[in-house]
N, C-alpha and C positions, 0 to 999 in steps of 0.2 A: 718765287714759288708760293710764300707765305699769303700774298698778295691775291694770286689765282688762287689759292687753295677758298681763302675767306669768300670771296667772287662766289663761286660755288658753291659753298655750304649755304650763302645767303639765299640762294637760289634755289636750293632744296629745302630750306626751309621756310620758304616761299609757298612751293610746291605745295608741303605738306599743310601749311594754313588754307590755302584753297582746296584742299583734296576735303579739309575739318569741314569748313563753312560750308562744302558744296552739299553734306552728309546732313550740315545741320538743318537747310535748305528740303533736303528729303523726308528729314522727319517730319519738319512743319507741313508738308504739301501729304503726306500721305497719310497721315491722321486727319488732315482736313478734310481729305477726302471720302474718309469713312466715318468722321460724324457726318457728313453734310452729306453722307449718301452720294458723292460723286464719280460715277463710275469712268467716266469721259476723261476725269483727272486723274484718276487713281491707273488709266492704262496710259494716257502720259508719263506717268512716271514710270510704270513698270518699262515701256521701251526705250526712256533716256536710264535706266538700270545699267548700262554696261560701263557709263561715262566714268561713275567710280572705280569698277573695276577696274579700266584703264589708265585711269590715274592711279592706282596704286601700280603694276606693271611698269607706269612711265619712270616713278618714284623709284620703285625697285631698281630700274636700270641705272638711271642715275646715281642711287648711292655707290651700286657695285662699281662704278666707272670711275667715280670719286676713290674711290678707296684703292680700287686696282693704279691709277694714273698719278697722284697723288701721295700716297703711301703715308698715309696721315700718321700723330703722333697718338700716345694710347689715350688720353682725351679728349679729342678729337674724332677716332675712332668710336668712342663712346658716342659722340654724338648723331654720330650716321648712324651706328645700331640702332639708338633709342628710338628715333624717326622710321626707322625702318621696321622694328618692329610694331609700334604706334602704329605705322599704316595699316599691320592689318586689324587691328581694332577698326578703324574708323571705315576698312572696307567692309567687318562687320554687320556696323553699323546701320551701312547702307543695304547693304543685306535683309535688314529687319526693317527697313524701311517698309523694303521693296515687298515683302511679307506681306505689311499691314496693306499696302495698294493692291495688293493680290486677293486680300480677304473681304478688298471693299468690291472686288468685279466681282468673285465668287458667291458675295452675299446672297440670298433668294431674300424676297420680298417677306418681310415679319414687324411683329409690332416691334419699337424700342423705348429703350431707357434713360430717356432726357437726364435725369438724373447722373443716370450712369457716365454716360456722354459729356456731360460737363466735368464729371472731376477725370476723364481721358484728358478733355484739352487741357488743364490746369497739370495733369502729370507731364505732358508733354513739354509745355511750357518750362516745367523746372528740368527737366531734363534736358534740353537745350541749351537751355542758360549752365547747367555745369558744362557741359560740352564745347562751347563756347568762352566760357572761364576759363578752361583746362587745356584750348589752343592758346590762349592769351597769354598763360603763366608759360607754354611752353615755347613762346616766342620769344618770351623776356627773361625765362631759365630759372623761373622764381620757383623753387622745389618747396617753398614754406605755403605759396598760396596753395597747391596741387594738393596741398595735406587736408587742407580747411575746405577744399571742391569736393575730395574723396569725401569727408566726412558727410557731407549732405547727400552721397544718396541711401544714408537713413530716413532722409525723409520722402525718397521713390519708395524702399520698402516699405513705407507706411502707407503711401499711396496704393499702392501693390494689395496689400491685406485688407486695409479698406474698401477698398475696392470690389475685391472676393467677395466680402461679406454682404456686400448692396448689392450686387448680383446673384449672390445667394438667394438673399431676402424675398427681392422680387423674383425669384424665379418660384419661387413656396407660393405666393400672392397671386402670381398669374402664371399659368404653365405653358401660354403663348408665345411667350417670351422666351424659351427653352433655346431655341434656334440663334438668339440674339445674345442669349445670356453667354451660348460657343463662342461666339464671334469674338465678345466685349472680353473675354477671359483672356485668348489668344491675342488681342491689343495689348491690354496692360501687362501682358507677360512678356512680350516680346519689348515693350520701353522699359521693364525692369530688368532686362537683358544687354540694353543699349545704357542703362544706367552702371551696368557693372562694366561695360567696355572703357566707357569714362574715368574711371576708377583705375582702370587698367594702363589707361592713356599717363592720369598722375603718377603710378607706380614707374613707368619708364619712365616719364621726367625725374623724376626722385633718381634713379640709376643712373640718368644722366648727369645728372649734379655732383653725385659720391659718389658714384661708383657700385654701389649695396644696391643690392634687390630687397625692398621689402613689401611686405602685405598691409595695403591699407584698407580691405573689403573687410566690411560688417559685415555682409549679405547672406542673411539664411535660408535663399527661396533656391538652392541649388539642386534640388531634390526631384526636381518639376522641369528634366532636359527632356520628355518626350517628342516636341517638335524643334530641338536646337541641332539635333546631329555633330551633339559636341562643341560647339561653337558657343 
C-alpha cells in the first residue's frame, strides 16, 4: 500500500509541476504579446485559457481519490492539501495571464512607452523566475528556499511603484499616451498579483514541511483590488 501510495503522490506532484510551468509558459507568451503588440498571439492564448483550468479540475480529482482510496497518514495528508491548495494559486495565475492577452486584443490603436515596455518585460522576467524557483523548492520540499523566493517579491513591489511613477511621468509630458498609460497600469498590476500568488505558493510549502501556516507577504499594493474580484 505504502508502495502505491508514493506511485501516486509522485504522480500528482508531477501533475502539479506541469500545471506551475504550463502557467509560467502563459505569462511569458502573454506579456509578449502585449509589448510586441501581438494580437494573433494574445487570442491564441486566450482560447488555449481553459487548459489550466482543467488541469487544475484534473488535479483536484486526483488528490480527492488519493485521499478518499488511500487514507493517507496526517503528513501525508498535508501533502495533498498543500498541492491542492497551491493549484489554485497557479490557476490564478493563469487567470492574469489570460487578462494581460485579453488587454493586448482589446487595445485600440495609441502611442506607447518603450520605456514603460521594457521595465514590463524585466518584471515579468523576475516573476517567473520566482515562480519557477518556488515549483523547484516545492518539488524537492525545501521550505528554507521558499522563504528566500517569497522575500524577492519586494523587488516586483518596487517594480510595481516604479513603474506607476514612469507612467505617471509620461502621462503629464504627453496626454496621448492617457489610453496606453490604462493599459500599462492594468499589466503591472496584474504581475504584481501574480507575484503575491507566488508568495502564496511558498506559504503552502512552508505548511507542508511543519505543519504551521505562516505569512510570508511584504506586499502593500493591496488596496488597489478593483479589477481582482477578490482573487
Amino acid at each position: 500500500m505504502g508502495t502505491l501510495f508514493d506511485d501516486e503522490l509522485k504522480k500528482l506532484k508531477g501533475h502539479f509541476m506541469e500545471m506551475g510551468f504550463d502557467s509560467s509558459e502563459q505569462i511569458y507568451q502573454a506579456t509578449k504579446s502585449f509589448i510586441d503588440h501581438d494580437k494573433d498571439l494574445a487570442r491564441k492564448i486566450v482560447a488555449e485559457d481553459p487548459k489550466i483550468n482543467n488541469e487544475e479540475m484534473d488535479l483536484e480529482k486526483q488528490s480527492l481519490q488519493l485521499i478518499a482510496l488511500q487514507q493517507p497518514v496526517a503528513s501525508d495528508f498535508r501533502q495533498i492539501i498543500s498541492i491542492l491548495k497551491a493549484s489554485t494559486d497557479i490557476e490564478r495565475i493563469g487567470d492574469h495571464a489570460n487578462t494581460i492577452a485579453r488587454e493586448t486584443i482589446n487595445a485600440k490603436g495609441h502611442e506607447h512607452i518603450p520605456a514603460v515596455e521594457k521595465v514590463i518585460s524585466e518584471m515579468t522576467e523576475q516573476v517567473r523566475t520566482m515562480l519557477e524557483q518556488v515549483l523547484e523548492a516545492f518539488f524537492e520540499g525545501n521550505a528554507a528556499e521558499a522563504k528566500k523566493i517569497a522575500d524577492q517579491d519586494e523587488s516586483i513591489d518596487k517594480y510595481y511603484h516604479s513603474t506607476r511613477k514612469l507612467v505617471t511621468e509620461s502621462l503629464k509630458k504627453n496626454s496621448q499616451t492617457a489610453q496606453a498609460a490604462l493599459s500599462y497600469l492594468m499589466v503591472i498590476r496584474l504581475l504584481e498579483r501574480i507575484g503575491d500568488h507566488v508568495v502564496n505558493l511558498a506559504e503552502w510549502l512552508v505548511y507542508n514541511q511543519t505543519g504551521k501556516m505562516v505569512e510570508l507577504s511584504h506586499s502593500t499594493n493591496h488596496e488597489e483590488e478593483y479589477f481582482e474580484n477578490g482573487q
